[in-house]
C-alpha positions, 0 to 999 in steps of 0.5 A: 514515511519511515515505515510502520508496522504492517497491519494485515486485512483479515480477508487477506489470508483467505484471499491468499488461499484462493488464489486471489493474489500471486504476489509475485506479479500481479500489479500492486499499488499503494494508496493514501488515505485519512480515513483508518482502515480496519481489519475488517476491509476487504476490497479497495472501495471500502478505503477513501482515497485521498482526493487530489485534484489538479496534483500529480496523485493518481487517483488510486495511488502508485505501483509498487515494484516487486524486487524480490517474491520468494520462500526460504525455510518455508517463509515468503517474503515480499520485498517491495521498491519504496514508493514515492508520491511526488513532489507534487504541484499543488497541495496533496492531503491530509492523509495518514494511511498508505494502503497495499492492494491488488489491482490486478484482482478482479475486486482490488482485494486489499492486502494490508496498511501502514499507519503514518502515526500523524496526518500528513499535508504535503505542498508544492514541491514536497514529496512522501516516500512509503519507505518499504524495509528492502531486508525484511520486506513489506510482508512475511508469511509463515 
């Protein structure tokens, strides 16, 4: 999906503060769901995951890789690898929201989503690419 705006969860920012999440090498993973997350979220079981039984969708969703993780002028930046699901053996969805969370995080803390702007069914054969932009990263802090 080509990525769209990131929608923080709110308990992200306290989270960060507490050191719930080091960004830079805990595992992070992104989900794919139908149901709209909100803002007031906190930990992965508040998403449904999308259930794909018999395809090649972990439960949970993928790792994202981290590139980069680091400061310039005083704003980090989280680059993330593009995360592909897929191409998959049977049919996986509908889903519309890819969800980032810590997996590494005693609770799964969730970090933020994407909203794909349309639900999502793919097929045998298809593939769906989290398309994260390498320049300005997954996620900025200011």
């Amino acid at each position: 999906m080509p990525i769209a705006t990131f929608n923080k969860f709110n308990s992200f920012s306290e989270a960060v503060a507490e050191k719930v999440h080091n960004l830079g090498s805990d595992t992070l993973k992104v989900m794919l769901t139908l149901a709209a997350p909100v803002a007031t979220n906190t930990i992965k079981t508040n998403l449904t995951d999308i259930t794909a039984v018999g395809t090649d969708y972990p439960a949970g969703g993928k790792q994202a890789t981290i590139t980069s993780s680091a400061q310039t002028s005083g704003a980090y930046k989280l680059v993330l690898a593009d995360v592909v699901f897929g191409p998959v053996a049977a049919s996986v969805g509908p889903f519309r929201y890819a969800a980032l969370y810590n997996d590494t995080a005693t609770n799964k803390e969730l970090i933020g989503w994407w909203d794909n702007g349309a639900n999502v069914t793919l097929t045998a054969g298809q593939s769906f690419t989290v398309d994260f932009d390498s320049t300005t990263g997954a996620l900025t802090l200011v």
